[in-house]
BADRENTOR-831502 format. One line per 4 residues: number of its first residue (from 1); their letters; for each residue y, z, x of C-alpha. Coordinates in Angstrom, 2 decimals, decimal comma, m for minus. Each point is the difference from the previous one (the first is absolute). Example, Ala and Ser with C-alpha at 12.3 -4.5 7.8 and 13.67 -1.06 7.14 Angstrom:
BADRENTOR-831502
1) AS) m4,50/7,80/12,30  3,44/m0,66/1,37 $
end
This chain:
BADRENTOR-831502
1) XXXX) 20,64/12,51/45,30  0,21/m1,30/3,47  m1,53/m3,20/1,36  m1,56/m0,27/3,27 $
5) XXXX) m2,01/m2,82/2,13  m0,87/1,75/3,01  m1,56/m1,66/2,83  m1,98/0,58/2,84 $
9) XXXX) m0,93/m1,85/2,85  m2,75/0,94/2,19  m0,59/m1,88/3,36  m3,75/m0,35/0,96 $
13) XXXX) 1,41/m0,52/3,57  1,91/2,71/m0,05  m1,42/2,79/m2,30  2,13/2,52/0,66 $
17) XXXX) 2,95/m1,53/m1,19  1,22/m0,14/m3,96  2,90/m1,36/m1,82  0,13/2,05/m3,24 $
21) XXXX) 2,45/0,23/m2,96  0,59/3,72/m0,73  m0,98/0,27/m3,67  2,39/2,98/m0,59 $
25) XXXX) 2,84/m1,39/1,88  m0,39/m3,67/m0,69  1,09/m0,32/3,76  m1,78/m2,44/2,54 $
29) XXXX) m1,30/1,85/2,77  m1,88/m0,54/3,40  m2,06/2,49/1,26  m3,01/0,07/2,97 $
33) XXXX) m3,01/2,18/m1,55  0,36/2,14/3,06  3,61/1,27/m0,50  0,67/m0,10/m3,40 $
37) XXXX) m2,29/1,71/m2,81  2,08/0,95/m2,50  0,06/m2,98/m1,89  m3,69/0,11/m0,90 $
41) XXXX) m0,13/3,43/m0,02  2,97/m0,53/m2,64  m1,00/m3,16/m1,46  m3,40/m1,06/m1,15 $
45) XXXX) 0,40/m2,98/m1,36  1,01/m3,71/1,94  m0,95/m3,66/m0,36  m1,37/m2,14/2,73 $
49) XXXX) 0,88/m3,81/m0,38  m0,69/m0,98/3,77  m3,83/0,61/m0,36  m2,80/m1,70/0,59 $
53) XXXX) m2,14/m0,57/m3,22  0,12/m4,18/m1,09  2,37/m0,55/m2,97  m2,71/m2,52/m1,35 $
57) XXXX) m2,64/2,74/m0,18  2,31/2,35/m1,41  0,49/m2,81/m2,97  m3,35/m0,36/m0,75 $
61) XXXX) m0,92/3,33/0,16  2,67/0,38/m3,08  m1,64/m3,71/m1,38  m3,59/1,68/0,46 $
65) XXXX) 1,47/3,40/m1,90  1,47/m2,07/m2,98  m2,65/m1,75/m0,22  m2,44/2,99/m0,68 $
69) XXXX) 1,94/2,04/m2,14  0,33/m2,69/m2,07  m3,33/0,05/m0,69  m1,29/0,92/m3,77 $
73) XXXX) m0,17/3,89/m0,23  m3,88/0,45/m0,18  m0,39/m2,43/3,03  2,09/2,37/2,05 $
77) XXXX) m1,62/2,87/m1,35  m3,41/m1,30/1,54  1,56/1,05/2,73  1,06/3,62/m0,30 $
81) XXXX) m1,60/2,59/0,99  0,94/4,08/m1,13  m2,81/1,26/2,23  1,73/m0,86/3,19 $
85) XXXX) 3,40/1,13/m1,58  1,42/m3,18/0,89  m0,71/m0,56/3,61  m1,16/m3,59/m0,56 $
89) XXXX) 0,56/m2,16/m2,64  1,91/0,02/m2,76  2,03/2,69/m2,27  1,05/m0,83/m3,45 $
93) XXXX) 3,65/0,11/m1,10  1,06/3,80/m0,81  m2,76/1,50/1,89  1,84/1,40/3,29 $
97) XXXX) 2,72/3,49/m0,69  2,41/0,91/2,32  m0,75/3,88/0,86  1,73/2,18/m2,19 $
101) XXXX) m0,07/m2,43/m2,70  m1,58/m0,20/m3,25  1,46/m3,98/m0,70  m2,47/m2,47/1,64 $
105) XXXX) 1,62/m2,92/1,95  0,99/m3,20/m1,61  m2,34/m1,84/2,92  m3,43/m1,44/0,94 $
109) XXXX) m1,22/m1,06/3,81  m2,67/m0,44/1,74  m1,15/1,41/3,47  m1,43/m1,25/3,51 $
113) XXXX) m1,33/1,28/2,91  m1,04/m0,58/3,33  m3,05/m2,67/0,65  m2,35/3,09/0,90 $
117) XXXX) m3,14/0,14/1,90  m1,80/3,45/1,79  2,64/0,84/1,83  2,39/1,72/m2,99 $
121) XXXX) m0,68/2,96/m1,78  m2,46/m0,49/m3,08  2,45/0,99/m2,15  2,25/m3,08/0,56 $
125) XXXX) m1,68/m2,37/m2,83  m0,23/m3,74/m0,02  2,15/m2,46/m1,26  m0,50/m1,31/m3,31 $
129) XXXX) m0,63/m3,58/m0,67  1,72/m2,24/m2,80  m2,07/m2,67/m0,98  3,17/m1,65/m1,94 $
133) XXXX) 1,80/m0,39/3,20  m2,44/m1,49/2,80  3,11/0,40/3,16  1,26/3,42/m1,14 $
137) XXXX) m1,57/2,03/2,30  0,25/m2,23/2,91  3,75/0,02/m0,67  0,26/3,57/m0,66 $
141) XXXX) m2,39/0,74/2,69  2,59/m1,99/2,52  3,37/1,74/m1,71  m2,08/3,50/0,68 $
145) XXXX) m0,37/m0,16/3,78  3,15/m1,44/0,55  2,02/2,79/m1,43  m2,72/2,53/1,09 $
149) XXXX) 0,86/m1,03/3,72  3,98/0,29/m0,84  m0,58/3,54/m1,39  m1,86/1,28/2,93 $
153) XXXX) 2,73/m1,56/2,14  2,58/1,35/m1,83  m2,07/2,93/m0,28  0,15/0,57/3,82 $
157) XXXX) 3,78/m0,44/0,11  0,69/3,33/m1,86  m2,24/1,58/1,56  2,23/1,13/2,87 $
161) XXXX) 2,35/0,50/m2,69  m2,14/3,32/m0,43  m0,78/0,93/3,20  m3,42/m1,75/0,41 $
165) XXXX) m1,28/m2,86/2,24  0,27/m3,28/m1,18  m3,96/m0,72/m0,52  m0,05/3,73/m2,01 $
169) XXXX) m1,35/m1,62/m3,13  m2,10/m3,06/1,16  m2,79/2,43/m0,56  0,89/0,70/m3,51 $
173) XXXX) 0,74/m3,82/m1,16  m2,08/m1,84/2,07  m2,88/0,20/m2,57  2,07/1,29/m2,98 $
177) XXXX) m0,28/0,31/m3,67  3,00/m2,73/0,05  1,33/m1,48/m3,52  1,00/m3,11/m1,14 $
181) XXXX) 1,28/0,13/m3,68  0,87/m3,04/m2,76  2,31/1,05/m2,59  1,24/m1,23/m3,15 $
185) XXXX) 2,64/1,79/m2,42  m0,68/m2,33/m3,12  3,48/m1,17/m1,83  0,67/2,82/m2,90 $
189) XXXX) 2,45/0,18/m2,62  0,03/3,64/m0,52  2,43/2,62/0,60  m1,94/1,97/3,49 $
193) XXXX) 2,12/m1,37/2,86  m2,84/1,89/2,28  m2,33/m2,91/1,32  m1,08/2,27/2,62 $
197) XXXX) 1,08/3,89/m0,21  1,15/1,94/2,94  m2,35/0,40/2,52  m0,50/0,23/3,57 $
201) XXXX) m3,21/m1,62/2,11  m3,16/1,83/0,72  m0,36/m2,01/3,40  1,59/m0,03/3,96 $
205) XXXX) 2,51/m2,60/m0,74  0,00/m2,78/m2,40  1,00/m4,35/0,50  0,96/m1,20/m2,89 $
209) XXXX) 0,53/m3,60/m0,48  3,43/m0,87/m1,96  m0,72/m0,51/m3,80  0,89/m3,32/m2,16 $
213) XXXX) 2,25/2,25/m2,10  2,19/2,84/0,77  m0,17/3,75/m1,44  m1,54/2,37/3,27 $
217) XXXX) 3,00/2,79/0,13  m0,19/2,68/3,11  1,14/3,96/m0,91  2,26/0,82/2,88 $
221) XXXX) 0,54/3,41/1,15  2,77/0,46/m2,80  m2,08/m0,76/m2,62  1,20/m3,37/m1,04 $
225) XXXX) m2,06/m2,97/m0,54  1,15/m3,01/1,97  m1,47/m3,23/m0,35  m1,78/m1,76/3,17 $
229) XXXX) 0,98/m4,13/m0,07  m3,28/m1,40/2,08  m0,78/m3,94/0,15  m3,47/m0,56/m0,99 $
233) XXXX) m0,44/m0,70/3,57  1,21/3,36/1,56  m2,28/2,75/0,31  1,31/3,81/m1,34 $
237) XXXX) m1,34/3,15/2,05  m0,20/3,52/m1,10  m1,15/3,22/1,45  m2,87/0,83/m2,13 $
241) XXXX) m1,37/3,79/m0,53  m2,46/0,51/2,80  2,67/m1,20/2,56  1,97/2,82/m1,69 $
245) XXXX) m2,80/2,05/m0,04  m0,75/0,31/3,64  3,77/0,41/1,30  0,63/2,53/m2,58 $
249) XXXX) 2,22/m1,79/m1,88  2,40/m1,58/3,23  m0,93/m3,20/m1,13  0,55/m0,28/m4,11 $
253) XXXX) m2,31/m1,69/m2,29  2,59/m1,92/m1,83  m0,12/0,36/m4,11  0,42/m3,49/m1,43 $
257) XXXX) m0,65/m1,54/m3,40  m0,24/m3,43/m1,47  2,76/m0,86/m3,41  0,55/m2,82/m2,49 $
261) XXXX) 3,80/m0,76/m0,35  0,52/m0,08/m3,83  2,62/m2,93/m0,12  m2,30/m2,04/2,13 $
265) XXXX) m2,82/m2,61/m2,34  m3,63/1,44/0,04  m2,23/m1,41/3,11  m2,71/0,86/2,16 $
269) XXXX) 0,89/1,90/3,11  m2,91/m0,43/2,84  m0,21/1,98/3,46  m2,03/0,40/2,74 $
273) XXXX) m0,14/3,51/1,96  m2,02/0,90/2,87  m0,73/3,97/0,62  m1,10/0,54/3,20 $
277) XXXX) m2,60/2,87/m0,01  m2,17/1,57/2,75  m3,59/0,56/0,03  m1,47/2,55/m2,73 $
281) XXXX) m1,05/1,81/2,62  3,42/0,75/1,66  1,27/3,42/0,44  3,50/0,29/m1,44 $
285) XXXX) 1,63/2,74/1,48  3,29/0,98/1,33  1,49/m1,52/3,38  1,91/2,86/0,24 $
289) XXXX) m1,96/3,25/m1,39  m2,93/0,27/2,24  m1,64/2,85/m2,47  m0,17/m2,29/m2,89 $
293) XXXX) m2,81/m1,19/m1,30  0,50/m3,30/m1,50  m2,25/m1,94/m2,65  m1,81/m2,75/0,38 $
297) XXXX) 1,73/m3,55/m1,12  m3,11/m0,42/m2,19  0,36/3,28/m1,59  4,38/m0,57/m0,56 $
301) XXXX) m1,12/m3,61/m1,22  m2,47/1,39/m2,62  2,40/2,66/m1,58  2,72/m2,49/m0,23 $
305) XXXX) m1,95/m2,39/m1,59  m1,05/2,62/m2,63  3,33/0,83/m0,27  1,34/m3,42/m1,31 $
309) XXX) m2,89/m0,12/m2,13  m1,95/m2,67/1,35  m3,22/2,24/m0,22 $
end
């Protein structure tokens, strides 16, 4: 099994310019946007350490996450609810299946949203609050916009990637059905290596925020699992499956899973991903195929969600 830490920089003063390991290649690479594509058309998966969001909010987001899930069982439980298949709040431990699957994931998180007022779609619900934890949401709240505002940025830097105009999907994020998520993979002394099963994301692109323990692996386009090396600090990207969706498959949607190394002592593992999603009411349809017909991100969203069995 390989090992790689790849890296990306992206310059706010310069967004057209990228520094990118090649995860296939392991070979450090500088490309403009502009004249070189077929490193993210080849490669959807990078690390940004040069960003923006405050290392000290990033640490208390985690210190804010411990601190719920450690919670006693039917406290967090208060806080679940099935009706809104998971949206806000919180999901018990094996709850979530990766499509295809009939094993539930060893996991448990919790969800949050936008702050949202009249201007987003009904569908988008509120947040939920936790009475335990007076500063979570304020916290969380602060983490959300921060990495809402790098994903639209980062957002508009692939965009000419595929041919579009740099503000192509301000429109669809501006006011979208965004995703901040809290996870824990509780220690386990069993046998199932799986903590999280292959899957790819439902979303445009996802953030995620380093983990306190290693395990994420990446499928490349041999079929091997390689592990990704992040500091809790870095933030992972992947191509989710509505990015894939609308270029017809140019830009991949990454399969990924999360494993426990058997030799290494039981612990906790804790993340923090951000999916970036667009509006419910956004038409996702091919760039590229003007006679297709597309399907609404709500519509995607809601099959997905039945799909992995959190209806």
């Amino acid at each position: 099994m390989g090992v790689i830490k790849s890296k990306i920089i992206i310059s706010f003063l310069m967004p057209k310019t990228i520094f990118l390991f090649v995860l296939s290649s392991l070979e450090f690479n500088l490309y403009t946007i502009h004249q070189e594509i077929s490193s993210l058309l080849n490669n959807s998966f990078f690390s940004i350490y040069d960003h923006p969001i405050d290392k000290d909010l990033i640490r208390n987001c985690y210190s804010q996450s411990e601190d719920f899930f450690s919670l006693p069982e039917v406290k967090k439980c208060a806080y679940a609810f099935p009706n809104m298949a998971g949206a806000r709040g919180y999901t018990p431990f094996g709850k979530e299946t990766a499509l295809g699957e009939d094993v539930p994931d060893l996991k448990e998180f919790w969800h949050h949203g936008p702050v949202i007022d009249t201007s987003y779609d009904s569908r988008i619900p509120k947040n939920i609050t936790i009475n335990e934890l007076d500063k979570f949401n304020l916290i969380f709240d602060e983490l959300f916009n921060d990495l809402n505002s790098l994903g639209i940025d980062l957002l508009s830097s692939i965009a000419p990637i595929i041919g579009l105009d740099n503000n192509y999907f301000d429109s669809w994020v501006n006011k979208g059905n965004s995703l901040l998520r809290m996870i824990h993979y509780p220690p386990s002394n069993n046998s199932n290596i799986f903590r999280a099963r292959e899957h790819s994301d439902i979303n445009l692109i996802t953030l995620l925020i380093g983990a306190n323990e290693k395990g994420l692996e990446i499928k490349d386009k041999n079929n091997t699992w390689i592990e990704v090396e992040a500091d809790q600090d870095d933030i992972v990207c992947n191509i989710g499956d509505m990015l894939q969706l609308i270029t017809d498959g140019r830009l991949k949607s990454t399969p990924h899973r999360v494993i426990k190394y058997l030799k290494d002592k039981p612990k906790s593992r804790f993340s923090i991903p951000f999916f970036l999603h667009p509006s419910p009411d956004t038409l996702l349809k091919s760039i590229y195929n003007k006679d297709d017909k597309g399907v609404l991100a709500h519509d995607f969203l809601d099959e997905r969600l039945k799909a992995i069995k959190l209806y």
